[in-house]
C-alpha positions in Angstrom: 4.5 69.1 -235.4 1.6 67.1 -236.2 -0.8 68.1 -239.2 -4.5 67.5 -238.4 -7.6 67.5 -240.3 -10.6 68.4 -238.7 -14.3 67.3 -240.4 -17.6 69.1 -238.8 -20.8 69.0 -239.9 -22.1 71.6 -237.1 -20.8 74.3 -234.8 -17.3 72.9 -234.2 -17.3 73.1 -230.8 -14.4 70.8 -230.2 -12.7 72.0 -233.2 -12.3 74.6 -231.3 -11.0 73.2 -228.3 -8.7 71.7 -230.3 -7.3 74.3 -232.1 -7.0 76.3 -229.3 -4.9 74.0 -227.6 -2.6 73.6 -230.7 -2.8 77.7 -230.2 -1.7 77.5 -226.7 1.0 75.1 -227.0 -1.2 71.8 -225.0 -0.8 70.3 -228.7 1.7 69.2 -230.4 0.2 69.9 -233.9 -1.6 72.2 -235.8 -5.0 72.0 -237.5 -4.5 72.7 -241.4 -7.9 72.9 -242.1 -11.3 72.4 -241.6 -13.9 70.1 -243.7 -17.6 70.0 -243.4 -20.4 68.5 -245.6 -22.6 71.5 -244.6 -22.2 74.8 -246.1 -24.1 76.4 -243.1 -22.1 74.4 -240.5 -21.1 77.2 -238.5 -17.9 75.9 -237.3 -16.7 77.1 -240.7 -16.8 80.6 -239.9 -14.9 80.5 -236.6 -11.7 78.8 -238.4 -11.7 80.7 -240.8 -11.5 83.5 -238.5 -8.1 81.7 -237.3 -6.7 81.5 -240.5 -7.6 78.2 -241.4 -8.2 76.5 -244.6 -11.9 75.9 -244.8 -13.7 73.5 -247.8 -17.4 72.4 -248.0 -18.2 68.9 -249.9 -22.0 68.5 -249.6 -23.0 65.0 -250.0 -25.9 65.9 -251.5 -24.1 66.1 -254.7 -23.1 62.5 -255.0 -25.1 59.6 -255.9 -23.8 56.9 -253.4 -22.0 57.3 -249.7 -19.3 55.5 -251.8 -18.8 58.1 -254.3 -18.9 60.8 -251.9 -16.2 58.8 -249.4 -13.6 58.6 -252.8 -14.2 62.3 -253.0 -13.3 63.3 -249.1 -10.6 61.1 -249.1 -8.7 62.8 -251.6 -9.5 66.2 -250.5 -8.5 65.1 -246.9 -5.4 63.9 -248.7 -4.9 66.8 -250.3 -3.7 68.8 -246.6 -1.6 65.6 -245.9 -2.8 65.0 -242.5 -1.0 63.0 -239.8 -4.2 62.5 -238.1 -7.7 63.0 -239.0 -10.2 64.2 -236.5 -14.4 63.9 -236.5 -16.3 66.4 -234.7 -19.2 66.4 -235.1 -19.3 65.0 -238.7 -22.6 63.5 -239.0 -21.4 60.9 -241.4 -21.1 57.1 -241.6 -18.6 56.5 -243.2 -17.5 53.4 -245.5 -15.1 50.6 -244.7 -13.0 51.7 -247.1 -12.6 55.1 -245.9 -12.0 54.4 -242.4 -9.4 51.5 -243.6 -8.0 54.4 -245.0 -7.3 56.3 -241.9 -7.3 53.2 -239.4 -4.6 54.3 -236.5 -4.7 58.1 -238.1 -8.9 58.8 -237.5 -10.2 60.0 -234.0 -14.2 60.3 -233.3 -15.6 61.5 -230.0 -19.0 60.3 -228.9 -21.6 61.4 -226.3 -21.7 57.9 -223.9 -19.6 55.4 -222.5 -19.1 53.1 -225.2 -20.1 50.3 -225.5 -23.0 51.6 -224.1 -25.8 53.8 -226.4 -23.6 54.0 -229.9 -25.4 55.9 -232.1 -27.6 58.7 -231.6 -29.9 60.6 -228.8 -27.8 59.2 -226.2 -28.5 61.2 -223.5 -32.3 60.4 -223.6 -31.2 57.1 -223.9 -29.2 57.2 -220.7 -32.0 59.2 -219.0 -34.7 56.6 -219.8 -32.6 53.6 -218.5 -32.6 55.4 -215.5 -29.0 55.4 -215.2 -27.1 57.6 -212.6 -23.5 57.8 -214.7 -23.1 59.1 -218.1 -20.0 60.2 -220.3 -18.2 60.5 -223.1 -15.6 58.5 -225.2 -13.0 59.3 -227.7 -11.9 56.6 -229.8 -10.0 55.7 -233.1 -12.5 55.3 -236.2 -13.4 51.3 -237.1 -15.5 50.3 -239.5 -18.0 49.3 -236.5 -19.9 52.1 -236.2 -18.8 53.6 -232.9 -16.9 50.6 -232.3 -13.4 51.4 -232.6 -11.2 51.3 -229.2 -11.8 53.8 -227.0 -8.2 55.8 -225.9 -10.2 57.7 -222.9 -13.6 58.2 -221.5 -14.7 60.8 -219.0 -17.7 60.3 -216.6 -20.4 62.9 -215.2 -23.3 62.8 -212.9 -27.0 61.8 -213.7 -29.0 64.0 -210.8 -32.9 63.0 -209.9 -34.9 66.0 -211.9 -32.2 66.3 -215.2 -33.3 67.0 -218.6 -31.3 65.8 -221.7 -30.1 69.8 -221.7 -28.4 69.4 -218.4 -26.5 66.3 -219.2 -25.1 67.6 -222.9 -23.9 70.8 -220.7 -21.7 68.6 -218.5 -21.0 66.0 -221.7 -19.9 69.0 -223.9 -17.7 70.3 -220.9 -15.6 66.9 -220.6 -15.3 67.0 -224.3 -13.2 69.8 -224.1 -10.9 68.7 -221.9 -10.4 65.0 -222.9 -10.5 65.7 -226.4 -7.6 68.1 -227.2 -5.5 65.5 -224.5 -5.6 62.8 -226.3 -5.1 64.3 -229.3 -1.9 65.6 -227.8 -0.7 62.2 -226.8 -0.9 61.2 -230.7 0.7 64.0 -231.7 3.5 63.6 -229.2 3.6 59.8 -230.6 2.9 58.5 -227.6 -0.6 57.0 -228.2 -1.0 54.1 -230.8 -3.2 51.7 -232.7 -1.5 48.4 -232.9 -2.7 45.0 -233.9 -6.4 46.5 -233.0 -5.5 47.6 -229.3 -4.8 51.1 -228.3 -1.0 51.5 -226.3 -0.4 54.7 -224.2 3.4 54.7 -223.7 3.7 51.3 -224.9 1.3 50.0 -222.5 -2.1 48.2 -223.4 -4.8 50.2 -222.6 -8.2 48.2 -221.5 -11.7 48.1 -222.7 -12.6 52.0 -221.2 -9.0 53.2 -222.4 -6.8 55.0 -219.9 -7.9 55.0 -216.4 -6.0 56.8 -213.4 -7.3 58.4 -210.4 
């Protein structure tokens, strides 16, 4: 069984859906504990309520993003984590931390990458007028939101739709794409090799796996 790391800066939504699926046997791991640079994140308080390790490393208290990488590294460490897993951390992290975790880190951003990396996508998305939107989970690059993507889910833009309604329906396919592939690492069946992602030792393409 898999050990995973989760880091949150917020409510730990998908930490949740994660652990919960470790709970009910979709994962094949187990989340060891729960990191945020916000003492207030409120995602704190629901795993500890699970019986999970929780630690707080403000960032605040370190003169460069440098210092404070060294600093989370070793704590993360610290748990020895198979996998490493960013929900919501709202972080960027140095090269030499995610060289660190390179085939171990996941992130999971609101768009379809490549498109809108970065933030306020969903405004971003609404003002292109586009009429598709989504979500990606990838393994962590030094790009910023760059890294291969392992699987995207797609909702609906509708005529009339405010920012509120699309991060509804992205927040929903979070929790279901999110914990899956997940479980495919765990289960050693998804893999970052030579800078391409491989489900089942098959190459997976630019939008990850695809399957009606």
């Amino acid at each position: 069984m898999k050990r995973i790391v989760v880091l949150i800066s917020g409510t730990g939504s998908n930490m949740q859906a994660i652990q919960q699926a470790c709970e009910d046997g979709k994962v094949a791991g187990k989340v060891v504990a729960v990191i945020s640079n916000k003492a207030s994140a409120k995602g704190l308080e629901k795993a500890a309520a699970k019986g999970i390790d929780t630690e707080v490393l403000s960032h605040k208290e370190f003169d460069s993003r440098e210092a404070y990488d060294a600093e989370l590294k070793t704590l993360i460490d610290s748990y020895q984590p198979d996998l490493v897993v960013l929900a919501g951390f709202m972080r960027i992290l140095t090269g030499e931390f995610t060289r660190h975790y390179e085939g171990r880190m996941f992130n999971i951003h609101p768009s379809l990458l490549p498109k809108y990396k970065g933030v306020n996508t969903h405004q971003r998305a609404l003002d292109a007028g586009d009429t598709e939107h989504g979500v990606s989970v990838h393994f962590v690059t030094e790009e910023l939101d760059g890294g291969p993507v392992a699987l995207q889910a797609k909702v609906p833009i509708f005529e009339g739709d405010t920012v509120e309604d699309i991060q509804a329906r992205v927040h929903e396919q979070e929790h279901r794409i999110y914990p899956l592939v997940v479980n495919w690492f765990c289960q050693d069946r998804l893999k970052l090799e030579g800078g391409r992602v491989t489900l089942d030792g098959e190459v997976l393409g630019a939008q990850g796996y695809a399957a009606d």
